[in-house]
BAKE-722878 format. One line per field, with one value per residue: x, y, z of N, C-alpha, C in turn. Coordinates in pm, whole numbers. Layout:
BEGIN
n.c1 X ...;
n.c2 Y ...;
n.c3 Z ...;
ca.c1 X ...;
ca.c2 Y ...;
ca.c3 Z ...;
c.c1 X ...;
c.c2 Y ...;
c.c3 Z ...;
//
This chain:
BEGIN
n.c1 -502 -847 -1068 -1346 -1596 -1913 -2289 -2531 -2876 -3260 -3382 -3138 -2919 -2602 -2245 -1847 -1591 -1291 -964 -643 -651 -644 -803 -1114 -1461 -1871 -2231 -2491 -2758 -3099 -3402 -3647 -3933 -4085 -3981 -3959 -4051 -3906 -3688 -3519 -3459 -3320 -3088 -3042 -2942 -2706 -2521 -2407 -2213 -2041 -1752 -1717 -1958 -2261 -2597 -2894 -3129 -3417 -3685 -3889 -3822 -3917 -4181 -4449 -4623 -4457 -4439 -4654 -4922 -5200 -5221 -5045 -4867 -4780 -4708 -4487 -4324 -4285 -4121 -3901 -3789 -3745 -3500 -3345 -3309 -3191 -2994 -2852 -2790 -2651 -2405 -2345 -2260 -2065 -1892 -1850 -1686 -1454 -1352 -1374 -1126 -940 -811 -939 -1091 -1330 -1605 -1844 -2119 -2205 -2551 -2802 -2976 -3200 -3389 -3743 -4046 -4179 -3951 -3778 -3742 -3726 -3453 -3293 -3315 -3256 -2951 -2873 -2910 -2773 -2440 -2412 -2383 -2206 -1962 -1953 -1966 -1775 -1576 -1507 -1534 -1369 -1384 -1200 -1131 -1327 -1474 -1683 -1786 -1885 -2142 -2063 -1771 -1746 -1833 -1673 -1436 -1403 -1408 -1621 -1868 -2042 -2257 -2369 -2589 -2688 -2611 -2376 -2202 -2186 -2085 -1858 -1760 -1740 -1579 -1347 -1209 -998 -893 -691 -644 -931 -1049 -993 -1168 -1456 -1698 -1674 -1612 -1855 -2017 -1923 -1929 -2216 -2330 -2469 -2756 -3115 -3115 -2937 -2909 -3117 -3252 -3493 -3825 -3750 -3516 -3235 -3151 -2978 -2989 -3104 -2952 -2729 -2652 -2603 -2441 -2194 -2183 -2075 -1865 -1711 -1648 -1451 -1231 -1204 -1087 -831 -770 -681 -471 -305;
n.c2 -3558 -3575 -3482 -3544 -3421 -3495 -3406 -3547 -3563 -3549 -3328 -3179 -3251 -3236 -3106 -3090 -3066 -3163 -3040 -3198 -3001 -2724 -2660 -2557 -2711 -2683 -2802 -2844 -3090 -3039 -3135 -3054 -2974 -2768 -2510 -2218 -2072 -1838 -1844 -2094 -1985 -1766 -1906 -2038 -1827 -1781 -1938 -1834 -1642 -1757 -1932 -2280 -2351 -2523 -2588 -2866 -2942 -3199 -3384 -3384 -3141 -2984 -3030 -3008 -3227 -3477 -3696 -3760 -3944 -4088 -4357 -4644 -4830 -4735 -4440 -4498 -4643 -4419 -4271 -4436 -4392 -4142 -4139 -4296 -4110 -3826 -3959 -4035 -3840 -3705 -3861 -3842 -3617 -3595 -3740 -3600 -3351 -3478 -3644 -3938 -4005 -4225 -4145 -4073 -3964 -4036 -3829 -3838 -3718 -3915 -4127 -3932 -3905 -3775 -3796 -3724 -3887 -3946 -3889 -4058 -4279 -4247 -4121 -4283 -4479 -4327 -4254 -4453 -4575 -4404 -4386 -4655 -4649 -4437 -4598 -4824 -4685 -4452 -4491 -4767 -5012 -4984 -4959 -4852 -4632 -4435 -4209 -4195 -4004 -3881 -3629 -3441 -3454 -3346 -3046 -3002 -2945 -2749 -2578 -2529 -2691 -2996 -2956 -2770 -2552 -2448 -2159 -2101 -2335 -2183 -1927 -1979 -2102 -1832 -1707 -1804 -2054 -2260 -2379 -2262 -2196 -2140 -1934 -1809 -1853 -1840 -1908 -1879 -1605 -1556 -1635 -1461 -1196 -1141 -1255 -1173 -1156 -1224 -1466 -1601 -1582 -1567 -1380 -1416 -1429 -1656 -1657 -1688 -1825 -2066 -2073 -2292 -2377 -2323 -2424 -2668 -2746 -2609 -2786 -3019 -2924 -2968 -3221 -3235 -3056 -3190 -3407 -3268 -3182 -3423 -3549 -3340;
n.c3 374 444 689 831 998 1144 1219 1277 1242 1210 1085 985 905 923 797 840 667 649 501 541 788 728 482 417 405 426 493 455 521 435 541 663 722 775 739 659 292 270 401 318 50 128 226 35 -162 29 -101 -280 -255 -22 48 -61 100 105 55 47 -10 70 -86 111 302 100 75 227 219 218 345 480 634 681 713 926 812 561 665 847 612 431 609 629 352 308 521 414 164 281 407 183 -8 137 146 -166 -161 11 -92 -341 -289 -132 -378 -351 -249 -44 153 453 725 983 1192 1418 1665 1967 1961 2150 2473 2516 2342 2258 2241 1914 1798 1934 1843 1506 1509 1608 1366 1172 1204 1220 915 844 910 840 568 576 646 445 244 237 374 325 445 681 961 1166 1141 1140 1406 1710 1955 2281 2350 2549 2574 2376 2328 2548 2412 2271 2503 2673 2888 3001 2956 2851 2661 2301 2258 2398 2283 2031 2086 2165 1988 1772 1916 1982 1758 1774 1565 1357 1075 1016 1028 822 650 424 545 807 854 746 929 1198 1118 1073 1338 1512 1412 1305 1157 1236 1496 1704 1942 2198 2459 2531 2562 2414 2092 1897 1529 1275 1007 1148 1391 1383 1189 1282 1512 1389 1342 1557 1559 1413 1509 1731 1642 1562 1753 1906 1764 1723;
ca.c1 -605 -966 -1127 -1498 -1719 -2087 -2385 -2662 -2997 -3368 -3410 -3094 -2788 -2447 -2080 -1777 -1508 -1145 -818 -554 -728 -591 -929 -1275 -1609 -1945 -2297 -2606 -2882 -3192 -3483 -3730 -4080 -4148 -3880 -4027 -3972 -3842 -3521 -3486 -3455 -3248 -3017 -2952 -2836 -2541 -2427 -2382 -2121 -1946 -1731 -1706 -2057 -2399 -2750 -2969 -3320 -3503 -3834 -3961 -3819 -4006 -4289 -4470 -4735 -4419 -4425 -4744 -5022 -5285 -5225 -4910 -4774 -4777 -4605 -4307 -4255 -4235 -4013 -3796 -3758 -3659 -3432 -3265 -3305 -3093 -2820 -2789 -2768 -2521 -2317 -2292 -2208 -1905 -1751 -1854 -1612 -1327 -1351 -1346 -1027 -904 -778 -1025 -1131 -1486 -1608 -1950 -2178 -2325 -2647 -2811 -3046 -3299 -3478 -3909 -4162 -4129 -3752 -3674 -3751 -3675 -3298 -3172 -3306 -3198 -2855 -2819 -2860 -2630 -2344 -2411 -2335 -2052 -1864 -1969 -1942 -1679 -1457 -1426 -1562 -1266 -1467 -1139 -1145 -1517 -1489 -1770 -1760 -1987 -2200 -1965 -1652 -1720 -1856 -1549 -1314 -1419 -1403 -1765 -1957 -2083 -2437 -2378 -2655 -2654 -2578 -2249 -2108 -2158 -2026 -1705 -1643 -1718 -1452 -1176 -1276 -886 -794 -608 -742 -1093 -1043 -972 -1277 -1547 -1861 -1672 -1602 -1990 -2078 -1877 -1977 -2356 -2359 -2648 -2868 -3205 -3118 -2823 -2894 -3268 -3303 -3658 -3831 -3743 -3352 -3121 -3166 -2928 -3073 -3058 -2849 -2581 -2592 -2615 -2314 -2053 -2161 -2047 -1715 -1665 -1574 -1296 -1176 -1155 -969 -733 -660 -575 -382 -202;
ca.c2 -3635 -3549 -3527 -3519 -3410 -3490 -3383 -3608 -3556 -3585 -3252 -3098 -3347 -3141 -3140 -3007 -3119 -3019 -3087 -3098 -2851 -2613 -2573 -2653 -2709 -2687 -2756 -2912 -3201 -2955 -3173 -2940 -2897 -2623 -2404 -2083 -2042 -1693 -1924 -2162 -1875 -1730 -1988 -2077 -1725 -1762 -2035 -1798 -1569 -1826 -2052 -2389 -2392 -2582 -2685 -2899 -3020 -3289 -3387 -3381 -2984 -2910 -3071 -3013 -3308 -3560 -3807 -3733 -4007 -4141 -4544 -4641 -4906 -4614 -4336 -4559 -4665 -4313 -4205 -4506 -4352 -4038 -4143 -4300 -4002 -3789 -4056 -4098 -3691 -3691 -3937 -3783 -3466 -3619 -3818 -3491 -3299 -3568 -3712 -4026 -4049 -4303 -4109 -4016 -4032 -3940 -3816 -3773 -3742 -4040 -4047 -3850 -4025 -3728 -3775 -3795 -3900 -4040 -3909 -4131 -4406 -4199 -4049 -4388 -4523 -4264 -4265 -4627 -4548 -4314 -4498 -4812 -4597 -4419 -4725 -4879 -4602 -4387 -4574 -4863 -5163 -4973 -4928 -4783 -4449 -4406 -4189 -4187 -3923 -3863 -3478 -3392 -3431 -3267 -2972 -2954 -2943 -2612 -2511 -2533 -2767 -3084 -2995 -2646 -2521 -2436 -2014 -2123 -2354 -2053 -1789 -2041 -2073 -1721 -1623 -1921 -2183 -2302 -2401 -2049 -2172 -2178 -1793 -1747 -1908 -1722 -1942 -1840 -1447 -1450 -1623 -1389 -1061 -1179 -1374 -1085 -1125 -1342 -1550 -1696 -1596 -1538 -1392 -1436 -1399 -1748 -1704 -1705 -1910 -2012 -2108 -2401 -2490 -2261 -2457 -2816 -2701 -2576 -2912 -3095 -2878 -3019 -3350 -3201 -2997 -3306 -3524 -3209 -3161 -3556 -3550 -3209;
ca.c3 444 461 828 851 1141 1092 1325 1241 1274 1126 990 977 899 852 771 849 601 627 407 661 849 631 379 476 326 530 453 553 396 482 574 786 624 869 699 579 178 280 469 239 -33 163 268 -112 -194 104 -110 -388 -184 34 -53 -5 165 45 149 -40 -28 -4 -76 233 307 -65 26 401 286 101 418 581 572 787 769 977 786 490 752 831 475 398 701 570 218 345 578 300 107 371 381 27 -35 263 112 -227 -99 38 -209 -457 -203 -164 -474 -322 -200 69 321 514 838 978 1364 1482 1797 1961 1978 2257 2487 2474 2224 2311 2112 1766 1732 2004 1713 1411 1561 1568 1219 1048 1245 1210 815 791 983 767 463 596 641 343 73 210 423 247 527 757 1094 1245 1070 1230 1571 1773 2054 2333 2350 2653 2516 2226 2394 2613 2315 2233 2582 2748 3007 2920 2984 2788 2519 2176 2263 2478 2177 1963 2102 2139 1821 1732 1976 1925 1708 1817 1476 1290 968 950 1020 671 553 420 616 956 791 759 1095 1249 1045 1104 1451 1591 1292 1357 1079 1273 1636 1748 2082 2203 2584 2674 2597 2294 2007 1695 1429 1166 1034 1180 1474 1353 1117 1397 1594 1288 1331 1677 1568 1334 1616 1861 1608 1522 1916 1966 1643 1758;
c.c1 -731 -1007 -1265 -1589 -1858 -2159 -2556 -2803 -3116 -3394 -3272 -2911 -2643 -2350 -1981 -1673 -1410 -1017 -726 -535 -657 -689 -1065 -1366 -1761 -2066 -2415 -2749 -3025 -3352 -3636 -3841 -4110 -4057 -3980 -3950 -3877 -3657 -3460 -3415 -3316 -3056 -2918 -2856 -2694 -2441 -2366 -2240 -2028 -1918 -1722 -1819 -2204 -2500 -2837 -3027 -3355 -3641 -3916 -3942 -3886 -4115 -4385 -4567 -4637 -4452 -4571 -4904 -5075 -5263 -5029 -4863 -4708 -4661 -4454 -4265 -4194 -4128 -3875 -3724 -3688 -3597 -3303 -3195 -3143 -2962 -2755 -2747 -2627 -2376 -2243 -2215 -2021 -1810 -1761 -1694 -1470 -1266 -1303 -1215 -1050 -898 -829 -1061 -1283 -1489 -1743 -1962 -2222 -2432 -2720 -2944 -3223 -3396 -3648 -3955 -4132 -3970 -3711 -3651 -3687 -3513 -3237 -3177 -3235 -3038 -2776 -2790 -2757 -2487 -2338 -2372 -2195 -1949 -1830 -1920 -1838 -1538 -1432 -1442 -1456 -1344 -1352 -1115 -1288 -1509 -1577 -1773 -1896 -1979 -2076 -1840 -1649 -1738 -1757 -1434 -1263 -1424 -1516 -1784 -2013 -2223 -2437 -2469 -2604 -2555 -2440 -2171 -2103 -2099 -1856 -1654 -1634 -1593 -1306 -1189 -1163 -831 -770 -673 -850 -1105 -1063 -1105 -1394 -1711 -1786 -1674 -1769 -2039 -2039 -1906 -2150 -2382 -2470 -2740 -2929 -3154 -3018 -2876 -2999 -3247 -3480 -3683 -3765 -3589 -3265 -3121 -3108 -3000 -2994 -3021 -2724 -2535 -2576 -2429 -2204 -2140 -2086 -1912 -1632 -1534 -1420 -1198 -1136 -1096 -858 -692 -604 -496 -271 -105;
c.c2 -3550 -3598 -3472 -3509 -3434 -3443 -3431 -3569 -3558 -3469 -3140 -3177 -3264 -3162 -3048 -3104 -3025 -3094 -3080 -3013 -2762 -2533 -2653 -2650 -2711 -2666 -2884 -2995 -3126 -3074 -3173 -2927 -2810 -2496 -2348 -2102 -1916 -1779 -1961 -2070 -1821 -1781 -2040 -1952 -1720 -1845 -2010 -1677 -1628 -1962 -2148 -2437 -2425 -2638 -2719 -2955 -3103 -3289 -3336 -3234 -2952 -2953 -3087 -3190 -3443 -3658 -3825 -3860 -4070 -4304 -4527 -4709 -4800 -4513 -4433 -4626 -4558 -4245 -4325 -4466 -4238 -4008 -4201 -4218 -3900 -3861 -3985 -3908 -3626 -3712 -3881 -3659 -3455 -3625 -3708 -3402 -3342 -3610 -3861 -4078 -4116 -4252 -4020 -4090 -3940 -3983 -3775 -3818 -3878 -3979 -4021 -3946 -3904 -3669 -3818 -3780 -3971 -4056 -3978 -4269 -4361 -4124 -4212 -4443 -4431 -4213 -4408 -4639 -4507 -4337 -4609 -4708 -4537 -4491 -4798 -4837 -4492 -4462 -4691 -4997 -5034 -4912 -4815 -4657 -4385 -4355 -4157 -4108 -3885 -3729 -3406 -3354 -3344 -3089 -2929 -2941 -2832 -2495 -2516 -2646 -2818 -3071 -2807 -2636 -2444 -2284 -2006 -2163 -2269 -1919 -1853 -2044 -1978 -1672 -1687 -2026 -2249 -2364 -2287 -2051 -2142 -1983 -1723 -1805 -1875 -1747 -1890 -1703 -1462 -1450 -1506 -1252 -1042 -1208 -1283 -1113 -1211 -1413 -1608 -1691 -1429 -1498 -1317 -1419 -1526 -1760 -1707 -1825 -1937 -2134 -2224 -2371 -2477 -2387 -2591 -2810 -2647 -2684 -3003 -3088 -2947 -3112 -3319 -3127 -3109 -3422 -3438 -3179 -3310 -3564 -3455 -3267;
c.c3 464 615 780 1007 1077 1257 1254 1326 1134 987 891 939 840 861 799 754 560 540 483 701 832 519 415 391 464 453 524 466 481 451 634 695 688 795 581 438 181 290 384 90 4 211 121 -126 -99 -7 -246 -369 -107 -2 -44 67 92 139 23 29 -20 8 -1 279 196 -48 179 383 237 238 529 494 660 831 821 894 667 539 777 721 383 443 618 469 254 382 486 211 117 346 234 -75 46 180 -32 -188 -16 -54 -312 -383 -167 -255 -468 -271 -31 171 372 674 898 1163 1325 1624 1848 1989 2129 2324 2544 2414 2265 2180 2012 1773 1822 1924 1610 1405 1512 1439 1180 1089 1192 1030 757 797 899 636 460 591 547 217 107 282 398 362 723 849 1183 1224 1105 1399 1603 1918 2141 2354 2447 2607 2380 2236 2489 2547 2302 2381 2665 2827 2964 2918 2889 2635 2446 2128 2248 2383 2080 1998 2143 2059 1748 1790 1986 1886 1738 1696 1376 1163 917 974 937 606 540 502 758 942 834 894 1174 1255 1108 1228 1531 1516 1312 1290 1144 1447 1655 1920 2139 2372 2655 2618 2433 2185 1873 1639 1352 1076 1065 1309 1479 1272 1210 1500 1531 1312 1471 1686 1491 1469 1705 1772 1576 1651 1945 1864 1707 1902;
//
């Protein structure tokens, strides 16, 4: 059986995908036009050393001006496309990974209710996309293989406080991700090897900061973790 955690979002949409949490995969639909070429650069070469882990591109990360345009009806025809985009990169990335098999079951976050500004518009489209695909193209119509978990609980799986930032769930799963396997697997080897290094975990004057897409990617892992503790 295939379990899936996702951790959706605009720029940073990631996976945790396990084989009876016994072999994992982990990787992330990289979206971010702000991302330095240095990162991005950088981010490919991990995926040349560890195994089971990927990030790919789209447009819109390759391109700071692909969605940017002065008339509105224009700007949300573009955000539309790209939100598509995301999905539809997501989605392969699965079934490349499963190979489409049936038995699967998939967990994410709900969505969070602070989101300002645009993303309080653009979180749910491109949530609401992604969800309509999931259902459609990997689970097969079957809504009941779809868990939906609220931030709290997911955050208390791993041990922490439902109001606990991004530092706290990292240094949890550096120190007991609570399932024995993922031990062996060479994206937790590096987190682990690495977890001081800016590129994973920035600390700055106003406080501790991990980075994308480490920490979008062990939110992803959550949901596997909280369907492998009610399973267990």
């Amino acid at each position: 059986m295939f379990i899936i955690g996702l951790d959706l979002s605009i720029n940073y949409a990631s996976y945790c995908i396990s084989k009876d949490f016994e072999e994992f995969w982990f990787g992330s639909i990289i979206n971010d036009p702000s991302l330095s070429l240095k990162k991005r650069e950088e981010l490919v070469n991990l995926t040349d050393f560890i195994d089971n882990f990927e990030v790919i591109f789209t447009s819109r990360a390759c391109n700071k001006n692909a969605n940017k345009s002065k008339n509105y009806t224009d700007a949300e025809r573009l955000k539309l496309i790209n939100h598509v985009e995301v999905s539809s990169k997501l989605i392969n990335q699965i079934n490349s990974i499963t190979k489409y098999d049936t038995n699967v079951i998939i967990g994410l976050e709900g969505m969070s209710y602070g989101s300002k500004g645009s993303a309080s518009f653009d979180v749910p489209q491109i949530t609401g996309i992604i969800r309509r695909d999931i259902l459609f193209d990997i689970l097969n119509s079957d809504v009941n293989r779809l868990f939906i978990f609220t931030p709290s609980e997911l955050k208390n799986i791993i041990g922490c406080k439902g109001n606990a930032g991004k530092e706290f769930i990292f240094d949890a799963f550096t120190s007991n991700p609570m399932i024995d396997n993922i031990k062996d697997d060479t994206f937790y080897e590096y987190i682990i090897k690495n977890k001081d290094e800016k590129f994973i975990k920035n600390i700055t004057d106003g406080g501790i900061k991990i980075e994308s897409p480490f920490n979008d990617i062990i939110d992803s892992y959550l949901s596997v973790l909280k369907i492998y503790s009610t399973i267990k």
